[in-house]
Backbone as JSON, one array per atom type, in Angstrom:
{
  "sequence": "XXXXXXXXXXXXXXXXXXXXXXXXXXXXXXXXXXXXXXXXXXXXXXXXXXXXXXXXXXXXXXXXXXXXXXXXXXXXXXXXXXXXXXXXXXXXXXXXXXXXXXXXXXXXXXXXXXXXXXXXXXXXXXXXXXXXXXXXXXXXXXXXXXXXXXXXXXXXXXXXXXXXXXXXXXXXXXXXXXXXXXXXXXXXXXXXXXXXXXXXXXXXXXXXXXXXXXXXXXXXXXXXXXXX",
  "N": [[43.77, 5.66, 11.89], [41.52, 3.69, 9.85], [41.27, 0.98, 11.31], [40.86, -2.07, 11.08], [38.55, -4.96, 9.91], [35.17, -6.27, 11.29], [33.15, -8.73, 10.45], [30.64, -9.79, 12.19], [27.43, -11.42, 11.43], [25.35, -10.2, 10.03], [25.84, -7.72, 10.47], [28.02, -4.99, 10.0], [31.62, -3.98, 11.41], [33.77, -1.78, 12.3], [36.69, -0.6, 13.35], [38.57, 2.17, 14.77], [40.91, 4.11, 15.07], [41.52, 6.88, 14.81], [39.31, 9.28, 15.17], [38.46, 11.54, 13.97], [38.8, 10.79, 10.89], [37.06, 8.55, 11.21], [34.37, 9.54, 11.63], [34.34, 11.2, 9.84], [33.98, 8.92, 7.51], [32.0, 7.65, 8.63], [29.92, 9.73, 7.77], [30.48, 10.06, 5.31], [29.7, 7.52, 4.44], [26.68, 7.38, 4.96], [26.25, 9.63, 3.56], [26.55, 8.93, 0.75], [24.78, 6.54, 0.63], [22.08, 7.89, 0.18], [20.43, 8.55, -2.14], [18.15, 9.05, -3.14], [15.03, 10.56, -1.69], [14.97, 10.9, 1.57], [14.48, 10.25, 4.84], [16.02, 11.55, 7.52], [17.32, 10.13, 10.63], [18.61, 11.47, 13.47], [21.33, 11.32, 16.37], [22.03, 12.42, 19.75], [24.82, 13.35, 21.86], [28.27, 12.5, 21.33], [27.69, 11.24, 18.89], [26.73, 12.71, 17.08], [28.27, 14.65, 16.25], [28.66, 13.2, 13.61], [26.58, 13.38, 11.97], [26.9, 16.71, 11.97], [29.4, 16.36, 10.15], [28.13, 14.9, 7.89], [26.43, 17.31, 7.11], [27.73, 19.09, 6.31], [28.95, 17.92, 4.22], [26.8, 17.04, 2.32], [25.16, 17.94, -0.8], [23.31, 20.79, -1.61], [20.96, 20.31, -2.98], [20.56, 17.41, -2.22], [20.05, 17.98, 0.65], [17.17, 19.03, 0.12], [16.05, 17.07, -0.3], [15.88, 16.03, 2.15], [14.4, 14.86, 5.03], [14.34, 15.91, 8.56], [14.91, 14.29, 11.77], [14.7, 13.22, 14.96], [16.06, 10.52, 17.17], [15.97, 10.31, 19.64], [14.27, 11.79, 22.42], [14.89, 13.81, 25.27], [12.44, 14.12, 27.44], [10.6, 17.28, 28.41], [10.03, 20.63, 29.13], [9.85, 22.65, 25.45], [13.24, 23.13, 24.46], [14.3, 22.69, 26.86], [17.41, 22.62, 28.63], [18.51, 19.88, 28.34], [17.91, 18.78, 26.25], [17.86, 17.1, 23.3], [17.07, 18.15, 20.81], [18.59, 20.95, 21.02], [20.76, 20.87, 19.67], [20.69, 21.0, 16.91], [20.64, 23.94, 16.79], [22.96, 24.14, 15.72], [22.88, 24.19, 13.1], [22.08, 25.09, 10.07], [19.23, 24.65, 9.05], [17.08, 25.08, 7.23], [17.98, 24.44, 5.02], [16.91, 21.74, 4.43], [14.39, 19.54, 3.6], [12.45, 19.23, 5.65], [11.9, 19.91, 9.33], [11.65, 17.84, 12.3], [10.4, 18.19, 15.5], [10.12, 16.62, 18.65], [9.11, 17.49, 21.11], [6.55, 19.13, 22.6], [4.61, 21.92, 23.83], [2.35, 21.94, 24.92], [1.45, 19.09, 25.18], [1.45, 15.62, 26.91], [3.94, 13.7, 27.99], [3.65, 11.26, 26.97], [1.72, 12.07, 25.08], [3.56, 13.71, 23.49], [4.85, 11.74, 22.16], [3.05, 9.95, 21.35], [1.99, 11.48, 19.14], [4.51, 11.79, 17.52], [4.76, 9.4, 16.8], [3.11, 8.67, 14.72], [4.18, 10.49, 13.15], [6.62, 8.99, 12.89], [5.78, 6.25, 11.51], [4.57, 7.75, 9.24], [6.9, 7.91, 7.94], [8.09, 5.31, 7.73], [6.49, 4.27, 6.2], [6.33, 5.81, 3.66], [7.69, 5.5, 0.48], [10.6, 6.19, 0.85], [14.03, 6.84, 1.76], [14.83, 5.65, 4.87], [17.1, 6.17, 7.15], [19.25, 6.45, 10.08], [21.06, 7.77, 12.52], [23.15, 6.68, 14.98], [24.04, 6.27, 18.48], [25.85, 4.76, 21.04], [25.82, 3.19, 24.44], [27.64, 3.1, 27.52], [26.29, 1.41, 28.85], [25.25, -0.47, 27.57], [22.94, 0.48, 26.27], [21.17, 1.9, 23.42], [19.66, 4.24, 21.35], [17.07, 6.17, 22.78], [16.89, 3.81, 24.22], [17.35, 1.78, 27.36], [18.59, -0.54, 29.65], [16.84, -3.15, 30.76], [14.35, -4.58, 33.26], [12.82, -7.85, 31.89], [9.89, -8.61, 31.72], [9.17, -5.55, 32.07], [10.18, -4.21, 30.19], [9.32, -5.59, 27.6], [6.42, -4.23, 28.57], [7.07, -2.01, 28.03], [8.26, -1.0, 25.44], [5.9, -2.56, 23.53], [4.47, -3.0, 19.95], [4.67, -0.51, 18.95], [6.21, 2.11, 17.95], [7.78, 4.83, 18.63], [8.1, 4.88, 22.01], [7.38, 6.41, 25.36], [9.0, 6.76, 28.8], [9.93, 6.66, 32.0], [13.43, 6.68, 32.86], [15.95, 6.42, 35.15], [17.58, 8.49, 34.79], [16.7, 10.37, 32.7], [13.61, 11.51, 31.74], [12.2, 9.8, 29.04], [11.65, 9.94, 25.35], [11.53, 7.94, 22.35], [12.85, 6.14, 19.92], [11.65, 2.81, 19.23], [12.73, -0.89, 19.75], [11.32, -2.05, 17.57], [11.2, -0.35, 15.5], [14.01, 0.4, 14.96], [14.26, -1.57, 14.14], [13.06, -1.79, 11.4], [14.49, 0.22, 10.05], [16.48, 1.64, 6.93], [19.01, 2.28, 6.74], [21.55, 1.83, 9.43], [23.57, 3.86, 11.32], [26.24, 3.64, 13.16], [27.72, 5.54, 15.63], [30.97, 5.07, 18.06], [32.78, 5.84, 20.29], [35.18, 5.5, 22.52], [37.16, 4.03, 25.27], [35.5, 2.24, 27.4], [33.67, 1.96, 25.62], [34.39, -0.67, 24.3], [33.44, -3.2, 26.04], [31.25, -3.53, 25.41], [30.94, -3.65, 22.49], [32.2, -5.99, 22.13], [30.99, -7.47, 23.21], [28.82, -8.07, 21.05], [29.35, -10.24, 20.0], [28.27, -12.4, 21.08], [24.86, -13.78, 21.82], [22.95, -11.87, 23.36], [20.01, -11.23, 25.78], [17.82, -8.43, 24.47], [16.64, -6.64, 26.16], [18.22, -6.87, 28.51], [20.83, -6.58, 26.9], [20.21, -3.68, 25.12], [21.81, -2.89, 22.77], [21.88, -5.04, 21.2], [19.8, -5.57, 19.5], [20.67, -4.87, 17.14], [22.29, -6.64, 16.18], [21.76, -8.5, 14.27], [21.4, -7.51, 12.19], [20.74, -6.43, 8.54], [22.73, -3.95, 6.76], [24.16, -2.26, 8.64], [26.41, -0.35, 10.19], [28.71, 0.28, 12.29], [31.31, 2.05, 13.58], [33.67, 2.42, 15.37], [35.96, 3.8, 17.86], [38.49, 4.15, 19.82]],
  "CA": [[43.31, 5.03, 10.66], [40.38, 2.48, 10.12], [42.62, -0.19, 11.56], [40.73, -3.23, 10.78], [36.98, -5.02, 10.14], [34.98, -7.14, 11.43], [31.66, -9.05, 9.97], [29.46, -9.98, 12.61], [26.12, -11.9, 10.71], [24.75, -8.88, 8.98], [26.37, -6.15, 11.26], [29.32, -4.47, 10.05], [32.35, -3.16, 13.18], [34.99, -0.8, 11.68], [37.26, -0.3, 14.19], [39.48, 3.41, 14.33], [42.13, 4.73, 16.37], [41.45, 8.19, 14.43], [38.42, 9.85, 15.53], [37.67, 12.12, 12.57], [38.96, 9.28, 10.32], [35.88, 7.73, 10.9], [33.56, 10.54, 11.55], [34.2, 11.71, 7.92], [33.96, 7.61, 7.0], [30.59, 7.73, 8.93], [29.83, 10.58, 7.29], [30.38, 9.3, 3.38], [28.74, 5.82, 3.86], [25.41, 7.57, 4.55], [25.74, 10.13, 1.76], [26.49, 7.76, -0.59], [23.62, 5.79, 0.45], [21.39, 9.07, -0.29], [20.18, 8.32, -3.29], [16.96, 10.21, -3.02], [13.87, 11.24, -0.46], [15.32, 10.3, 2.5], [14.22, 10.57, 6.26], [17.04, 11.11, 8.3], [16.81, 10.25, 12.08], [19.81, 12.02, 14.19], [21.42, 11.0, 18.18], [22.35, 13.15, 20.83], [26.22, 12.73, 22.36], [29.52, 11.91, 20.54], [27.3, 10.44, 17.51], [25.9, 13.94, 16.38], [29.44, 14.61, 14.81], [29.05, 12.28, 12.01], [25.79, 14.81, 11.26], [27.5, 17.85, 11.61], [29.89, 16.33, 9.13], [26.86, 14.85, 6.88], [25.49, 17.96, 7.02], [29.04, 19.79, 5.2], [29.2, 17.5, 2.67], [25.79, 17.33, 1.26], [24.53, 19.52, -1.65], [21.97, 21.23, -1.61], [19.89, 19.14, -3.8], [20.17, 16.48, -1.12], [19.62, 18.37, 1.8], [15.86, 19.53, 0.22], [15.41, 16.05, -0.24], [15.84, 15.29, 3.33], [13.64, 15.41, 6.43], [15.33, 15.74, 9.79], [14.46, 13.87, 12.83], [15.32, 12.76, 16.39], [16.29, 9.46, 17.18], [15.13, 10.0, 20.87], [14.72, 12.91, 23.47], [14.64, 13.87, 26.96], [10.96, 15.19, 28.07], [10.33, 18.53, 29.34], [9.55, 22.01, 28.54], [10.43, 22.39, 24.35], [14.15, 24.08, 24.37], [14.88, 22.86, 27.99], [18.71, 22.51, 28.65], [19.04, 19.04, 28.62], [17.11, 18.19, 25.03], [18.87, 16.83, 22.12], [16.46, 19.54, 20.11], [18.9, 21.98, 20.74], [21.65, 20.64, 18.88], [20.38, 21.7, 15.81], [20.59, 25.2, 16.93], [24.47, 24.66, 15.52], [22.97, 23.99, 11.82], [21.27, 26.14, 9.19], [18.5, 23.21, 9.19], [16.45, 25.82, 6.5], [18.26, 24.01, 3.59], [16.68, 20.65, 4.55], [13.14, 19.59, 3.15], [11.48, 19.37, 7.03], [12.59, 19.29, 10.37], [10.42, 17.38, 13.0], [10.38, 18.2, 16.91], [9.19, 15.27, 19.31], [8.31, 18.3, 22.35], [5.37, 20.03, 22.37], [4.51, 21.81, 25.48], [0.67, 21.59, 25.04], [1.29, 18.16, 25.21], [2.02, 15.15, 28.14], [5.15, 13.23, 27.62], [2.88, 10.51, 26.78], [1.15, 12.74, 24.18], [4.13, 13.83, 22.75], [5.42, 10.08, 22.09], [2.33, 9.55, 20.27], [2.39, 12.38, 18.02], [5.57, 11.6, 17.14], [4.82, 8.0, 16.31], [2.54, 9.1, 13.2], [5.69, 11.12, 12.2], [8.03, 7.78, 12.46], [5.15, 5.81, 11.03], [4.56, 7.96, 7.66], [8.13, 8.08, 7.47], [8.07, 3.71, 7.13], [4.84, 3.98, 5.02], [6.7, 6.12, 2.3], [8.37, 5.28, -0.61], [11.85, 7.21, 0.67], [14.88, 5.92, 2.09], [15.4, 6.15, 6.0], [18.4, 5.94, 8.22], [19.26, 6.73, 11.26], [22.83, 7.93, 13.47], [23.15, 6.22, 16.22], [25.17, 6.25, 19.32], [25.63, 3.11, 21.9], [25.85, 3.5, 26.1], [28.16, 1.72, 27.94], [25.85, 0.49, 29.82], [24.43, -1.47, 26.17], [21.98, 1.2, 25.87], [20.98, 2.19, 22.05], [18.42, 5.14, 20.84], [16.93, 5.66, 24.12], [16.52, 2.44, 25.18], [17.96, 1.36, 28.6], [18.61, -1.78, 29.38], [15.6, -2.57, 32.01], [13.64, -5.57, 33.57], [12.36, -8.11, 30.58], [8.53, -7.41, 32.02], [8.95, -3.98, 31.83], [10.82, -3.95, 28.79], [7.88, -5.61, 26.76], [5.58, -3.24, 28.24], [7.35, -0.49, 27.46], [8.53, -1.04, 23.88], [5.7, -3.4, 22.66], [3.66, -2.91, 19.44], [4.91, 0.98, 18.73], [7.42, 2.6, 16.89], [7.95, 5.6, 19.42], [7.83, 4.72, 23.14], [7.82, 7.11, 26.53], [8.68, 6.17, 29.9], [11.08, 7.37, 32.65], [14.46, 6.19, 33.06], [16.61, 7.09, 36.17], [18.45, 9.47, 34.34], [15.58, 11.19, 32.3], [11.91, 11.01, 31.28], [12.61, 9.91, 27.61], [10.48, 9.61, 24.31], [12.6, 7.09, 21.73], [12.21, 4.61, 18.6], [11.26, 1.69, 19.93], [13.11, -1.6, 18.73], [11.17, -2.29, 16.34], [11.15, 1.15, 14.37], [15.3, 0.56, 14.78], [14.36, -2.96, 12.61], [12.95, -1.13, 10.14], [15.26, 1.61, 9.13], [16.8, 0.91, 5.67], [20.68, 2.28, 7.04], [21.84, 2.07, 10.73], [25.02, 4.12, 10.78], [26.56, 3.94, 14.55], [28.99, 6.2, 15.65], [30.88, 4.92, 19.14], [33.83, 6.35, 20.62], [35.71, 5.54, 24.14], [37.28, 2.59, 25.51], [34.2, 2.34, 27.97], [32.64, 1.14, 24.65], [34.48, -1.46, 23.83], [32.96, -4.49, 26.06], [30.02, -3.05, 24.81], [31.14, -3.8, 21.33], [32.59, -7.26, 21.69], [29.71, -8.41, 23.34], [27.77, -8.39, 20.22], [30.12, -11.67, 19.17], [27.77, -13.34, 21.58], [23.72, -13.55, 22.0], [21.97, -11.7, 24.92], [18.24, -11.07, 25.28], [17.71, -7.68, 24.48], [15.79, -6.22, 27.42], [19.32, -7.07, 29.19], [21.42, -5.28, 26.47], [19.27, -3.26, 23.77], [22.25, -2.72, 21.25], [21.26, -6.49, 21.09], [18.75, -5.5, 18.55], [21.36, -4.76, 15.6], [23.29, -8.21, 15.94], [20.99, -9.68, 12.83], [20.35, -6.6, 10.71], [21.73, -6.05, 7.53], [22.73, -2.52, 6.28], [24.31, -1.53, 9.57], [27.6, -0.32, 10.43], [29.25, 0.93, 13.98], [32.15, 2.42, 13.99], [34.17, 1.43, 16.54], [36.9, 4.1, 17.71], [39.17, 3.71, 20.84]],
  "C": [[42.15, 4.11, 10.95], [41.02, 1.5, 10.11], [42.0, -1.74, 10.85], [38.72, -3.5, 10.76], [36.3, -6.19, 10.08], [34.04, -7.93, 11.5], [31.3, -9.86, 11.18], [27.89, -10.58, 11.95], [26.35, -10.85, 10.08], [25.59, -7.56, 9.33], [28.07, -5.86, 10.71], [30.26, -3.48, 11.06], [33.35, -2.75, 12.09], [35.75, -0.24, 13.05], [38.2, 0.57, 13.83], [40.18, 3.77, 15.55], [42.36, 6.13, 16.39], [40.16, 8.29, 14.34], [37.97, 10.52, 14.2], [37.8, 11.47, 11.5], [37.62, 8.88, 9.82], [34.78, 8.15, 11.61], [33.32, 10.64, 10.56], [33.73, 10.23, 7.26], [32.79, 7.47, 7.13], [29.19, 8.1, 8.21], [28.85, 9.97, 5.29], [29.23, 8.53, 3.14], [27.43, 6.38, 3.95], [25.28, 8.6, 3.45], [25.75, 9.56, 0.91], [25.3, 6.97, -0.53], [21.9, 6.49, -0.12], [20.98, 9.21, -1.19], [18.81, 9.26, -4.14], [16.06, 10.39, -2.14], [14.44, 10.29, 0.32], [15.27, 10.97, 4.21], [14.85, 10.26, 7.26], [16.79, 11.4, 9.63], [18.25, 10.73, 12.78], [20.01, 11.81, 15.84], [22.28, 12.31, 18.5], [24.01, 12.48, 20.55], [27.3, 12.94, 21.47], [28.98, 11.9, 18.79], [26.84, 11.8, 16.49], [26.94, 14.8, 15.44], [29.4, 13.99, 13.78], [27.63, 13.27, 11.55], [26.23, 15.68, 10.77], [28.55, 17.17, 10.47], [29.3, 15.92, 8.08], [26.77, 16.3, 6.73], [26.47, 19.03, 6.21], [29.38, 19.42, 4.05], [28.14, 17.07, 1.75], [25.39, 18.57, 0.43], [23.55, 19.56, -1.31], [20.93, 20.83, -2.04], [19.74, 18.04, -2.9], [19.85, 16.94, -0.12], [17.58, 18.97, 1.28], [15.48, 18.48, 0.19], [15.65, 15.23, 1.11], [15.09, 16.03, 4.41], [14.71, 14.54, 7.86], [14.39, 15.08, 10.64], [15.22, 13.54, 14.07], [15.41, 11.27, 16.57], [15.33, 9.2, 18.59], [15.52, 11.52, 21.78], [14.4, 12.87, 24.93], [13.5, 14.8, 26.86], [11.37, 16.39, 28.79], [10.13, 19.8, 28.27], [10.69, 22.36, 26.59], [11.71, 23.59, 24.55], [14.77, 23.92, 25.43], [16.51, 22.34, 27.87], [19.3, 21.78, 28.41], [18.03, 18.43, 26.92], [17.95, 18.24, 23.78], [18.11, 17.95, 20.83], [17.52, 20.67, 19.55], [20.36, 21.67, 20.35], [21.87, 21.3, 17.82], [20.2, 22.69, 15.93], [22.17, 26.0, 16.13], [24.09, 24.74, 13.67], [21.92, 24.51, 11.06], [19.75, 25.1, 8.86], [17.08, 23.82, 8.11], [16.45, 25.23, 5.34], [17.28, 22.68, 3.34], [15.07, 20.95, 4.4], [12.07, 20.11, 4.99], [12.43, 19.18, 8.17], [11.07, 18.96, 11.36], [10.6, 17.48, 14.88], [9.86, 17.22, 17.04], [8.46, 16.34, 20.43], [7.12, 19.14, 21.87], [4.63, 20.43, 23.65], [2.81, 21.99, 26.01], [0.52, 20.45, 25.09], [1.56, 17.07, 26.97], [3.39, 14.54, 27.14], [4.44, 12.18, 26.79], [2.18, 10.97, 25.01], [1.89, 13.21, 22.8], [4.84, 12.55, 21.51], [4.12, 9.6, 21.06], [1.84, 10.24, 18.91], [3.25, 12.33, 17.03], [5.52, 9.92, 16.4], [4.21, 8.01, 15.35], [3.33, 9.6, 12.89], [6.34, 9.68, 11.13], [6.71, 6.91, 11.14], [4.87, 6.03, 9.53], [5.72, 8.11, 7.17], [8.72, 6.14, 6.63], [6.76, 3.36, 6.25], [5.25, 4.68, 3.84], [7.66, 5.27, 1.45], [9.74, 5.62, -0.88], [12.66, 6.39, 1.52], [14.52, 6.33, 3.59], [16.67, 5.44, 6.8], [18.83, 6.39, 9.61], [21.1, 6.73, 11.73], [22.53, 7.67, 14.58], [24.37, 6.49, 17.16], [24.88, 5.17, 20.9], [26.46, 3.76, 23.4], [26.94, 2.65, 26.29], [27.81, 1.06, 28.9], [24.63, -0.47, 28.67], [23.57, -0.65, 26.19], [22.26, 1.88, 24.2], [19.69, 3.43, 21.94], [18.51, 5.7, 22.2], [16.2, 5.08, 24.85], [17.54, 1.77, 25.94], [17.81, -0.21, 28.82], [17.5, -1.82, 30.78], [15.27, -4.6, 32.34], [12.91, -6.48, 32.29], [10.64, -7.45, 30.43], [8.48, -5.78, 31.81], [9.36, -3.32, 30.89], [9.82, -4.22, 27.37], [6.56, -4.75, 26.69], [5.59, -1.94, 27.65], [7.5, -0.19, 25.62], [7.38, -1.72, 22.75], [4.7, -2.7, 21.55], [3.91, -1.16, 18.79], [5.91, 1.08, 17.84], [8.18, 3.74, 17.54], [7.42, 5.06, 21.08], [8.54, 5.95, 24.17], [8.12, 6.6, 27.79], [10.52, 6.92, 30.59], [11.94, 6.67, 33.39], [14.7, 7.0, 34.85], [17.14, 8.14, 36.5], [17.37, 10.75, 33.43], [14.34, 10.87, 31.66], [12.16, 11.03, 29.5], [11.28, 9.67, 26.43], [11.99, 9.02, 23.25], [12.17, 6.47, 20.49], [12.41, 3.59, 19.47], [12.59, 0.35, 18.9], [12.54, -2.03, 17.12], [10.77, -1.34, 15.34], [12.95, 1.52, 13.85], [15.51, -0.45, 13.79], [14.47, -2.45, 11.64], [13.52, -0.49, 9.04], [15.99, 0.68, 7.92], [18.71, 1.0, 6.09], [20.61, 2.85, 8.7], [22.94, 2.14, 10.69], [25.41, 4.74, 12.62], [28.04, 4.43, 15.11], [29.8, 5.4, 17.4], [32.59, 5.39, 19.61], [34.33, 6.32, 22.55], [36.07, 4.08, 24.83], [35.93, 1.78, 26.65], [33.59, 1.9, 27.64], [32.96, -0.01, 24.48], [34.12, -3.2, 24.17], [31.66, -4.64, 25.36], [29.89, -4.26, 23.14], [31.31, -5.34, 20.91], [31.38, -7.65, 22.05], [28.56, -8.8, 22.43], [28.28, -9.4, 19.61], [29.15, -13.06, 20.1], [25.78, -13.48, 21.85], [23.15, -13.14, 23.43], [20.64, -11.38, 24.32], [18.5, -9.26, 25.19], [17.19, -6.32, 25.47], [17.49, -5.98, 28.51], [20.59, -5.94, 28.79], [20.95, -5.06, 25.05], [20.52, -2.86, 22.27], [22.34, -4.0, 20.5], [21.09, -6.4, 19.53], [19.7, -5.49, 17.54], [22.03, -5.9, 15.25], [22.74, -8.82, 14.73], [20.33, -8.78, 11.96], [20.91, -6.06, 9.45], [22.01, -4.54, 7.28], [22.73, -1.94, 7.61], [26.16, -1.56, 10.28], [28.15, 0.44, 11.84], [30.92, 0.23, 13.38], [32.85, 3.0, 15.49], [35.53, 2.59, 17.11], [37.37, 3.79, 19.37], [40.73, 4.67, 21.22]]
}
């Protein structure tokens, strides 16, 4: 069940002990918020279930009024093994107004990241809703942003809306924090006890650079669901 909940400043925690529970719960709160043209951003992992269940219970009339997107991907050749791209290979993604790749293999990683940042960009310059599904690390990582050095964290993220740069784990392209400010609904899926210092720790202030799910501690119209 959705056992209990718990206001944080602006941030709403829904904590579940039933997994599809609050998948389907996930699910709702952004259709309901769907109101009309809306540019939905989608994560890799665990979190891409509360899509696939978005993506069953919208009509059809909402799905033409929505453009798909990536939250963040792993670089390399478009279609390679390890790219959140090919997710959407599970969903008829025809019904939906647009869908938007970040790869492009005429491109650098670099190249692609800035391509993609006129995407995110006319997507916060329209007149339409956007939101975004998230899913949180347990190492405080958000989108994909790693938790990193503060220096190298300013260079990497500053002034953009899409940033590239290569982690340990993979050469990523991402929303930057401040393209995660922006969004109008941040709907975070998180699942595994693994998560849960993760979770409390947002009852206290760190710098962000340290741990990037930081960034949501002071934003209104954002909910993480919390299961365990």
């Amino acid at each position: 069940m959705l056992a209990s909940e718990r206001i944080l400043i602006h941030m709403k925690v829904i904590l579940s002990d039933d997994k599809e529970l609050a998948v389907a719960a996930a699910a709702e709160n952004i259709a309901h918020y769907m109101a009309t043209d809306t540019w939905l951003f989608v994560s890799g992992g665990s979190s891409f279930k509360v899509f696939e269940k978005l993506d069953s219970i919208l009509r059809d009339d909402q799905k033409i009024l929505t453009r798909l997107l990536l939250v963040d991907e792993r670089y390399g050749a478009e279609g390679h093994d390890n790219s959140n791209w090919n997710l959407f290979k599970s969903i008829d993604t025809t019904k939906y107004a647009s869908i938007y790749p970040v790869l492009d293999d005429s491109e650098s990683m670099q190249g692609c990241a800035t391509e993609y940042d006129e995407i995110v960009q006319m997507a916060f310059e329209s007149d339409s809703q956007t939101v975004a599904i998230l899913g949180i690390g347990s190492d405080s990582h958000i989108a994909g942003i790693k938790p990193m050095k503060k220096n190298l964290f300013d260079k990497t993220f500053l002034d953009t809306n899409v940033s590239s740069y290569s982690a340990a784990d993979y050469d990523r392209i991402t929303l930057t924090p401040s393209a995660l400010m922006q969004l109008g609904l941040r709907v975070c899926f998180v699942a595994g006890n693994d998560k849960v210092p993760v979770i409390a720790s947002l009852a206290i202030d760190r710098p962000i650079h340290d741990s990037p799910v930081h960034i949501l501690k002071d934003l209104d119209n954002t909910v993480i669901y919390n299961v365990t």
